[in-house]
BAVEXRO-113567 format. One record per residue (C-alpha): chain; x, z, y. Coordinates in steps of 0.05 Angstrom, whole numbers, m for minus. Example, Ala and Ser with C-alpha at 12.3 -4.5 7.8 and 13.67 -1.06 7.14 Angstrom:
BEGIN
seti,c1,c3,c2
A,246,156,m90 .
A,273,143,m21 .
***
This chain:
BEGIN
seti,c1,c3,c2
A,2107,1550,2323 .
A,2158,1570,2383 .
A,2087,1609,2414 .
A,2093,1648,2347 .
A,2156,1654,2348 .
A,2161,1674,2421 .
A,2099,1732,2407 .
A,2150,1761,2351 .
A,2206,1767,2385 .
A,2167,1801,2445 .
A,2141,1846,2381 .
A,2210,1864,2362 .
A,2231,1872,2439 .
A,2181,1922,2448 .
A,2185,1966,2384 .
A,2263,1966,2403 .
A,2255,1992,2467 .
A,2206,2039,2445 .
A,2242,2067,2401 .
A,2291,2093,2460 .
A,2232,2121,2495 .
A,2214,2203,2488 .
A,2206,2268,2512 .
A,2261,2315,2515 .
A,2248,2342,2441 .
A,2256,2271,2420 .
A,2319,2259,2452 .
A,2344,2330,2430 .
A,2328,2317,2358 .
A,2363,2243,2361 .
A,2416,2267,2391 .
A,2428,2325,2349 .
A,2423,2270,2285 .
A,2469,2213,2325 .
A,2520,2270,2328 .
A,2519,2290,2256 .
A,2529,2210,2235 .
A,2585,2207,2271 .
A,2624,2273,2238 .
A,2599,2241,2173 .
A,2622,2171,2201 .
A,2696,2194,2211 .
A,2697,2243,2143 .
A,2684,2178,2111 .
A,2742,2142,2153 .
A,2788,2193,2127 .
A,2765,2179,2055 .
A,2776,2110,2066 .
A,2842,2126,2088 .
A,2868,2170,2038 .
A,2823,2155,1975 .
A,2774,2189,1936 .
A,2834,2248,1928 .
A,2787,2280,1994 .
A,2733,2292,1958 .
A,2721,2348,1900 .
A,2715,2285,1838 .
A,2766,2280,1790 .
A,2786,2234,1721 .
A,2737,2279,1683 .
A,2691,2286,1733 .
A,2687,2221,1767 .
A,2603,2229,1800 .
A,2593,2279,1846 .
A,2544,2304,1907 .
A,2547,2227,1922 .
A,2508,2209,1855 .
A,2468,2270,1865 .
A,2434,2246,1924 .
A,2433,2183,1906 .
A,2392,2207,1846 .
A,2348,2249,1877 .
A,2336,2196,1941 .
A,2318,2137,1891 .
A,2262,2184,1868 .
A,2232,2196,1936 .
A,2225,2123,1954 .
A,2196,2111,1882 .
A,2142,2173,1906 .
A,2118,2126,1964 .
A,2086,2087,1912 .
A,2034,2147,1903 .
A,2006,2151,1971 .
A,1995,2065,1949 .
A,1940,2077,1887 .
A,1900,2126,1916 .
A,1892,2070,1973 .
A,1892,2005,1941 .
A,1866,2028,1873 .
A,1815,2085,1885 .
A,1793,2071,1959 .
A,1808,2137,1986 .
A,1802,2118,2068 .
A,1845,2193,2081 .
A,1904,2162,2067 .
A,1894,2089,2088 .
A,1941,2087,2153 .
A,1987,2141,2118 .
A,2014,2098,2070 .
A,2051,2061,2125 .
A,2094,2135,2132 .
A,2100,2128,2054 .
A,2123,2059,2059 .
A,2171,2077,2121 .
A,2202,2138,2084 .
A,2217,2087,2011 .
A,2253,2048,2068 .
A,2297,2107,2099 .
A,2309,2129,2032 .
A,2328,2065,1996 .
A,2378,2066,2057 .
A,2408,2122,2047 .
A,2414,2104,1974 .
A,2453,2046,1980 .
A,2500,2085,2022 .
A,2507,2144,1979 .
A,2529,2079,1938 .
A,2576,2061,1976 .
A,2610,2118,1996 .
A,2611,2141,1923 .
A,2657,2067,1911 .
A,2731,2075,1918 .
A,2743,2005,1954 .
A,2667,1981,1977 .
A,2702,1929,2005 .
A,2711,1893,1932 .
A,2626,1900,1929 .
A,2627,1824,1944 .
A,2647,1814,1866 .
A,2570,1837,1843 .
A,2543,1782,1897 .
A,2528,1721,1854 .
A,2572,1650,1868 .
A,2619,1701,1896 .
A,2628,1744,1843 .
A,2598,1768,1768 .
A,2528,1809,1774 .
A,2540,1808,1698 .
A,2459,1810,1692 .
A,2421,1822,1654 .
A,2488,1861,1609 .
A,2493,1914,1654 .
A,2455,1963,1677 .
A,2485,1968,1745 .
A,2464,1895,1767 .
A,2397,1914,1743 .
A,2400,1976,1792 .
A,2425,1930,1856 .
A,2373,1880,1834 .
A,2315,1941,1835 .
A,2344,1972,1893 .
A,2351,1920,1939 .
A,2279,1878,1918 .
A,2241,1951,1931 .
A,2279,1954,1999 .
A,2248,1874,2014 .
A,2183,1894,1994 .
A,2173,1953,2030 .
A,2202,1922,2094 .
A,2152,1865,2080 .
A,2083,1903,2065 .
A,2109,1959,2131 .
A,2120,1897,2177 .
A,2060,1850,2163 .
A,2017,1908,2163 .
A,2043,1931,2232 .
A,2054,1866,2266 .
A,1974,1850,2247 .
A,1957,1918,2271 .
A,1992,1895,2334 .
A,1965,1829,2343 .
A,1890,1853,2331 .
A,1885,1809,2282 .
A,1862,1831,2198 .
A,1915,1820,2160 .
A,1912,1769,2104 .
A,1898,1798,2038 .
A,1938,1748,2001 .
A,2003,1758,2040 .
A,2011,1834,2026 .
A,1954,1854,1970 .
A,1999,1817,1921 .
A,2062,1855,1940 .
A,2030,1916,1937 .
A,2017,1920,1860 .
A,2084,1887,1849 .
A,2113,1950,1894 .
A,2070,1994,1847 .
A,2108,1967,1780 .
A,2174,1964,1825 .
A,2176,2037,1847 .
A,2170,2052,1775 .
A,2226,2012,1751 .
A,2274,2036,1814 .
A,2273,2102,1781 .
A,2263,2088,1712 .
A,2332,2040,1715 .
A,2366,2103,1747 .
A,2347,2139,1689 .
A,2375,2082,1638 .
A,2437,2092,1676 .
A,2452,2163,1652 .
A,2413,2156,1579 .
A,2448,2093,1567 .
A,2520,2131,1559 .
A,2531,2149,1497 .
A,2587,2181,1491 .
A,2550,2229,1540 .
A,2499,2265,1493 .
A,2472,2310,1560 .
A,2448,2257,1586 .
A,2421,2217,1518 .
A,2354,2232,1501 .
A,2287,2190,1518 .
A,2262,2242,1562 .
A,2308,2235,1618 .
A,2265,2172,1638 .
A,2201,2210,1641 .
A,2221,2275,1678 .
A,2258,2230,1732 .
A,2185,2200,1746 .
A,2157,2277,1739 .
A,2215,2302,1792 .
A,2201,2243,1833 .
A,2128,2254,1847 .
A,2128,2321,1853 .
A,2188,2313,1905 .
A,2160,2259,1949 .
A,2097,2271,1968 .
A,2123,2344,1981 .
A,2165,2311,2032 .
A,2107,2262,2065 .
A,2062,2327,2064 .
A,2122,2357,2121 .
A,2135,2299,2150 .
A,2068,2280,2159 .
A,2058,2352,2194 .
A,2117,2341,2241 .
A,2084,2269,2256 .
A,2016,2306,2275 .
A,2039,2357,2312 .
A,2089,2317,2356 .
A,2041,2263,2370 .
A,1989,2318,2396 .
A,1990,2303,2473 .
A,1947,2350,2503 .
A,1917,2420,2488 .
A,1853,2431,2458 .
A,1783,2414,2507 .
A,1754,2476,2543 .
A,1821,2515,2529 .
A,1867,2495,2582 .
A,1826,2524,2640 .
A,1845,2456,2679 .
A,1789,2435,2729 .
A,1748,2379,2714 .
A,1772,2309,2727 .
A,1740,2280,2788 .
A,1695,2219,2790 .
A,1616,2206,2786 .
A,1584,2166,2720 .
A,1521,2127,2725 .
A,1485,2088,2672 .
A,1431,2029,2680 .
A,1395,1984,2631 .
A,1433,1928,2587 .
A,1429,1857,2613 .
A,1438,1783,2576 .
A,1504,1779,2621 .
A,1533,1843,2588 .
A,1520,1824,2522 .
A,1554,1746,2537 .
A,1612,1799,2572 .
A,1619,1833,2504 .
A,1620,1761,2462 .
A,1677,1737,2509 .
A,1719,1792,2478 .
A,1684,1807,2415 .
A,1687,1727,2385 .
A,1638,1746,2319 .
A,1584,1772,2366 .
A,1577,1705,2394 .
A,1530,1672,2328 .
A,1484,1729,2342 .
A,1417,1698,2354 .
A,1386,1700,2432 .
A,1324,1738,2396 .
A,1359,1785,2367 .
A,1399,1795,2435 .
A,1338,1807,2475 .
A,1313,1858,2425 .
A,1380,1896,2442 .
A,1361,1896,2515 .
A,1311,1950,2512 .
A,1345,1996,2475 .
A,1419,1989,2496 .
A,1451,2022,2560 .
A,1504,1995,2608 .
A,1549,2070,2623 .
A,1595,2060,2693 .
A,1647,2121,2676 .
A,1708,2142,2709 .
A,1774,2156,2694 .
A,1774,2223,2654 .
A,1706,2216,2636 .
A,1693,2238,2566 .
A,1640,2198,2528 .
A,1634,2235,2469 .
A,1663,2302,2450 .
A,1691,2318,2372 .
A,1631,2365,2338 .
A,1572,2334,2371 .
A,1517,2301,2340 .
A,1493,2236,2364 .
A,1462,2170,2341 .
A,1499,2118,2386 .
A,1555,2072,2379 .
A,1595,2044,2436 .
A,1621,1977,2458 .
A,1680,1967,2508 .
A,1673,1922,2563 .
A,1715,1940,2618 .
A,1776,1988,2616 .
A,1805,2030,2564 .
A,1786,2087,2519 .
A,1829,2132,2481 .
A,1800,2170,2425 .
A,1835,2247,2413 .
A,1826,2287,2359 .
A,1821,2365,2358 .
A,1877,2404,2306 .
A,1905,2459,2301 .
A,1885,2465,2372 .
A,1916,2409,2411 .
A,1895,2339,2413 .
A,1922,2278,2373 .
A,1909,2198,2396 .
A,1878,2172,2337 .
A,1867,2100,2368 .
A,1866,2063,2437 .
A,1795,2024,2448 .
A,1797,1953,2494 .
A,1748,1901,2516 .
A,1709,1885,2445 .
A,1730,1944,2414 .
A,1674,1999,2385 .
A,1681,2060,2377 .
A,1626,2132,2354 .
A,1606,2084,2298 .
A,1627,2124,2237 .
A,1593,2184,2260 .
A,1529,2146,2276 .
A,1521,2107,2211 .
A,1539,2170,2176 .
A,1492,2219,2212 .
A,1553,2268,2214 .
A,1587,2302,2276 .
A,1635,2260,2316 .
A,1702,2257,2288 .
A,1748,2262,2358 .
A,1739,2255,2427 .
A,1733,2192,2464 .
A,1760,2193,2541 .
A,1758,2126,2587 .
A,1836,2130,2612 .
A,1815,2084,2665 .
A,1747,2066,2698 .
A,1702,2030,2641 .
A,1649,1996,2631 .
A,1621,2027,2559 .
A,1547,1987,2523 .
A,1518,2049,2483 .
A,1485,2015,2423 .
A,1430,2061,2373 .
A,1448,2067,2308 .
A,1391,2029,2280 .
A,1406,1965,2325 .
A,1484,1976,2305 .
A,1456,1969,2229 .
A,1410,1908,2245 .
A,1479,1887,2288 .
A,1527,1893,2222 .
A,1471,1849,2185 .
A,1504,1789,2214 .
A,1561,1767,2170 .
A,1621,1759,2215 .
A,1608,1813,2263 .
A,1593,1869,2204 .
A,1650,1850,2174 .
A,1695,1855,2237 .
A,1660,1922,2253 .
A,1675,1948,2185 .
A,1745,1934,2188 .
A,1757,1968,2252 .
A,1722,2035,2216 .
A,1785,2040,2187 .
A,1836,2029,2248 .
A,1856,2100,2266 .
A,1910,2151,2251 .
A,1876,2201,2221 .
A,1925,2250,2199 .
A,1880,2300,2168 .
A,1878,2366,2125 .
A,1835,2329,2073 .
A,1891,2283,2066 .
A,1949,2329,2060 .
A,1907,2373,1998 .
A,1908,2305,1963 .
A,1975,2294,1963 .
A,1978,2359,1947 .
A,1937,2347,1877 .
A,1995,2297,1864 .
A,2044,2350,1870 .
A,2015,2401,1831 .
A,1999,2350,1773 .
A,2069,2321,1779 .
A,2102,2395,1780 .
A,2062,2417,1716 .
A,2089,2364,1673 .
A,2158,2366,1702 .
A,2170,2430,1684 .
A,2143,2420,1619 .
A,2183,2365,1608 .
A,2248,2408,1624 .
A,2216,2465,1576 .
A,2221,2412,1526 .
A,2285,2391,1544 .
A,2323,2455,1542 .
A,2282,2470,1468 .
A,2321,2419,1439 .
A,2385,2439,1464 .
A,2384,2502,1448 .
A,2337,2505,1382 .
A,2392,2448,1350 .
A,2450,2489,1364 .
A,2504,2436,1357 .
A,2565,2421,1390 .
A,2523,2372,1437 .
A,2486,2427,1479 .
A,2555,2446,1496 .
A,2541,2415,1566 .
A,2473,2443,1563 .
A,2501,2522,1554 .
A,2554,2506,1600 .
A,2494,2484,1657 .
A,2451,2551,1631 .
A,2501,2600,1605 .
A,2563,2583,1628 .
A,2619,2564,1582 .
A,2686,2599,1559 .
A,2681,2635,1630 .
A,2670,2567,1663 .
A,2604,2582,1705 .
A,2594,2546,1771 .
A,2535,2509,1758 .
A,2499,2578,1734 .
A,2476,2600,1798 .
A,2451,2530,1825 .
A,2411,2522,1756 .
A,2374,2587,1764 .
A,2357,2581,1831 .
A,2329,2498,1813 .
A,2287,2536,1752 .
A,2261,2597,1800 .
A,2238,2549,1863 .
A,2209,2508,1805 .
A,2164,2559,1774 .
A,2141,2595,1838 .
A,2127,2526,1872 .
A,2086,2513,1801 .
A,2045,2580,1804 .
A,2030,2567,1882 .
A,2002,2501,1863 .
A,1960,2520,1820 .
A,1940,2582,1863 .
A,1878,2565,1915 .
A,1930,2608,1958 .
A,1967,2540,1969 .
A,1917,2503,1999 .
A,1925,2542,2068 .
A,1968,2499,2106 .
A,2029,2557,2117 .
A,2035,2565,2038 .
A,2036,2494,2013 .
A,2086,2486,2065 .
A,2133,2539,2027 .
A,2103,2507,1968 .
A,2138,2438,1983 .
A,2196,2472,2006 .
A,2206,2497,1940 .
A,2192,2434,1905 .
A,2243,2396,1942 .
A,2297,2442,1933 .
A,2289,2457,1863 .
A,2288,2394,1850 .
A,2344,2368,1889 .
A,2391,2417,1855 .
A,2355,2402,1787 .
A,2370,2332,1790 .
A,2429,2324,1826 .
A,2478,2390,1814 .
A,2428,2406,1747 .
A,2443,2337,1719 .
A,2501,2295,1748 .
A,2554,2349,1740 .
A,2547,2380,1670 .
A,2531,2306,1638 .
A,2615,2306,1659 .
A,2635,2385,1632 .
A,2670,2384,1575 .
A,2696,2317,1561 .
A,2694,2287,1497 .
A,2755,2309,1489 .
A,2728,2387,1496 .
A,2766,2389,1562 .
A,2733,2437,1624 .
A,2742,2418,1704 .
A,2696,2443,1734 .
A,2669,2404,1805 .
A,2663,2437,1872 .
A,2650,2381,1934 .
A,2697,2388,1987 .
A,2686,2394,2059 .
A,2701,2323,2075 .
A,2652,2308,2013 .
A,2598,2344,2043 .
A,2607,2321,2116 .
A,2597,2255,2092 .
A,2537,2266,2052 .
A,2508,2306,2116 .
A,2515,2252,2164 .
A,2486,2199,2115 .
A,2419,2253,2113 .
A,2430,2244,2180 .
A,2436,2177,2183 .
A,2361,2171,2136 .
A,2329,2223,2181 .
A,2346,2177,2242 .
A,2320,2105,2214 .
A,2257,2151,2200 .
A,2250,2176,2262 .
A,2254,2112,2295 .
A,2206,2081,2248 .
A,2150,2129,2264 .
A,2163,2129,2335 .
A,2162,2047,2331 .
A,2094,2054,2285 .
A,2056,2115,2309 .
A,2046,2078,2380 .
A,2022,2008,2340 .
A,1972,2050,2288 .
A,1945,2091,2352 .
A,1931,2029,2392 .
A,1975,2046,2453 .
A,2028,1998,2429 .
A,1989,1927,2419 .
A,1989,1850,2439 .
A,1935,1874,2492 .
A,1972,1904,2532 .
A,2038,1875,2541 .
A,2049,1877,2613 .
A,2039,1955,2613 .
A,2080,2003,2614 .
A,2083,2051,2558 .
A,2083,2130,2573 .
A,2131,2171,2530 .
A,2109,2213,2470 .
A,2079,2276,2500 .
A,2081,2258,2563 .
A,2007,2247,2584 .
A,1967,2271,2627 .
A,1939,2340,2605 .
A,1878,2357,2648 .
A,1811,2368,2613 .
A,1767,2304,2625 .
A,1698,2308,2655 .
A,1640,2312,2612 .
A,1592,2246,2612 .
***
């Protein structure tokens, strides 16, 4: 117990000091993001000070840009749940490491929720009333304890599933399908229910009839998976092409890295070497190991050496035995770490079994000792219970941020976007087709009202983004890279301003009583909302920089006693050719 103990807290050490750790774009970027928290840090000390009077809200409009946000955020951490099924449900191996990002971003964004939350509170230090014993959560009456009871159990379950995940991927160890499968599908029905209760919140006020109708439920899961996975497709972009660490082979005009390679014939005391790391390769029978001998290869290589090059066709797998390998994949024309191979680990094995060129790179970092296994004495090797199941399972153990990938997500979108804005086509039919004096709200969003027009503008520029993002989506122009970029651009803004300025605001304008005030945030208003953006775009940022290292390998268990290089910072010659 205090050995377990002892190997978490050296986890936790670690991923806190890596997360200090960059090159100068990283500290640029964090420091650009730690300044911003701190102008919206002391905007909020002067609300605090004075009172909600700072910001634009009023007695007839009493939600704002806080609301907004918190509207629109509560819908991208219900979208991580869609990177999830495609995973867990349908297999699909592109996104299996991703949905750690997905998982990551909930987190950020269920952060920033619950302080949009708080800010939006006049005296958040009387929250301790909703904390049961303490105070009244008044569930399951109201709706708002059934929001802090959502909001809160999504935040522990992402935290849970993103941490056992990691921390296995760090100990080398599977993790156990009991202790996170489980809270998966429960996460599934949760991110539903986040944003479905934040719907309830709005339809559930009568005496509001904007925001009472059955649809509102539906288009906020529409909005939110279109939104989020528009924002993993960036984000995952920014990840891939920050992580690159080197330009692409045979384009840098370096000079070959130095060193000689020599190879020689397997022998029974290579093959005990590779069971002393590789535990399930132990019960493989001395028969079967002496058939191995006359096909299998012992490879000396130095450091730099490249073992196998991304393109090329072969039928071998590879065994470590000494040293380290690092395995770089070519895009967009530099080179991405999509793992980090030690004693035991295998590596060329997809490829092989597949019959299809190799998939990256592999370069020993340091001198290695490499066994070069056939494919067909790989597949006889796999037939043996424990080691084909430990061999299968590492398949799947790289950061593999591909193209293929981001066009899936990109089929969520586009189905996501098509009923969304059917949904709000149906939505404005039945305000305007009924007539009555409850699509006063409705024509004061569209049309503007007795010359009351502010939310006109912000409307039509939501329903524009909306439809163009739409058409690009279903265009095959959009599935170039530089397009569904603009694409998800689109969708995010639109949809901000559709669900947070499009639907907070007018649910307020007129009052029952007929009564217009209109809403314009102020300046301390918006400082505050930037540095909590700020604030998400920070926890996020040190999440990924945290997992990224773990998923690649380079942060791991293994190799505790080394020292890990900064993002970017490697070595950038072209390695020898084996």
């Amino acid at each position: 117990m205090n050995r377990a103990l002892r190997d978490y807290l050296v986890f936790l050490q670690r991923c806190g000091r890596i997360a200090f750790v960059g090159d100068w774009r990283y500290y640029a970027w964090m420091g650009a993001l730690t300044v911003l928290c701190l102008v919206g840090l002391n905007a909020y000390a002067k609300q605090l000070v004075h009172g909600l009077i700072t910001t634009g809200m009023s007695d007839q409009v009493s939600w704002g840009v806080y609301i907004a946000n918190f509207t629109f955020l509560v819908g991208v951490a219900a979208a991580a749940v869609m990177m999830v099924i495609p995973v867990y449900i349908y297999n699909n191996e592109e996104l299996h490491d991703l949905v750690i990002f997905g998982e990551l971003l909930a987190v950020a964004a269920i952060l920033m929720c619950l302080a949009f939350v708080t800010v939006d509170l006049g005296r958040p230090d009387r929250f301790w009333h909703l904390i049961p014993g303490l105070g009244q959560l008044n569930f399951p009456a109201s709706m708002l304890s059934w929001d802090v009871i959502v909001l809160n159990g999504y935040l522990l379950l992402n935290v849970h599933i993103c941490g056992y995940l990691l921390y296995c991927r760090y100990r080398g160890r599977k993790p156990s399908k009991w202790f996170y499968i489980p809270f998966v599908f429960v996460a599934i029905g949760w991110a539903v229910s986040i944003h479905t209760v934040t719907a309830f919140l709005y339809v559930g006020l009568g005496g509001r009839p904007f925001w009472n109708s059955s649809i509102v439920g539906p288009r906020f899961l529409a909005s939110a998976f279109t939104a989020g996975p528009a924002l993993m497709i960036l984000a995952l972009q920014v990840v891939r092409r920050v992580t690159a660490s080197a330009p692409a082979l045979g384009s840098s005009g370096h000079a070959a890295a130095p060193g000689t390679s020599s190879a020689r014939p397997a022998t029974l005391d290579d093959l005990e070497k590779l069971a002393q790391h590789l535990p399930e390769f132990r019960p493989v029978p001395m028969e079967m190991r002496r058939k191995l001998l006359a096909s299998t290869t012992i490879l000396s290589v130095p450091a730099g050496a490249t073992l196998l090059r991304q393109g090329d066709l072969d039928a071998h797998a590879f065994f470590v035995l000494e040293g380290e390998i690092v395995v770089k994949r070519e895009e967009s024309g530099r080179l991405r770490i999509t793992r980090t191979i030690r004693p035991g680990g295998q590596f060329g094995e997809v490829s092989a079994l597949n019959s299809t060129p190799r998939m990256a790179t592999a370069i020993a970092e340091e001198p290695a000792l490499i066994l070069r296994v056939p494919v067909e004495d790989l597949r006889r090797l796999m037939q043996q219970r424990e080691l084909g199941q430990v061999i299968h399972n590492r398949m799947t153990e790289r950061l593999m941020i591909t193209d293929r990938a981001l066009l899936t997500l990109r089929g969520i979108v586009q189905v996501s976007m098509l009923i969304n804005v059917f949904l709000l086509v149906n939505e404005v039919f039945k305000e305007f087709y009924s007539g009555d004096l409850h699509s006063e709200s409705s024509k004061y969003l569209f049309l503007g009202l007795h010359g009351y027009h502010a939310l006109v503008p912000w409307i039509w520029t939501a329903i524009v983004f909306n439809l163009v993002a739409m058409f690009l989506l279903v265009l095959p122009l959009s599935r170039s890279l530089k397009w569904l970029n603009l694409t998800c651009v689109l969708c995010i803004t639109g949809i901000w301003i559709e669900k947070g300025m499009g639907l907070v605001i007018p649910g307020f304008i007129p009052t029952p009583l007929g009564q217009i005030v209109e809403y314009r945030p102020s300046l301390n208003e918006t400082l505050v909302c930037i540095g909590i953006w700020a604030f998400g775009l920070l926890a996020y940022t040190v999440f990924l920089r945290m997992s990224v290292p773990i998923l690649q390998g380079r942060l791991s268990r293994a190799n505790e006693g080394r020292h890990l290089p900064a993002a970017g910072s490697e070595q950038r010659a072209a390695p020898a050719r084996l």
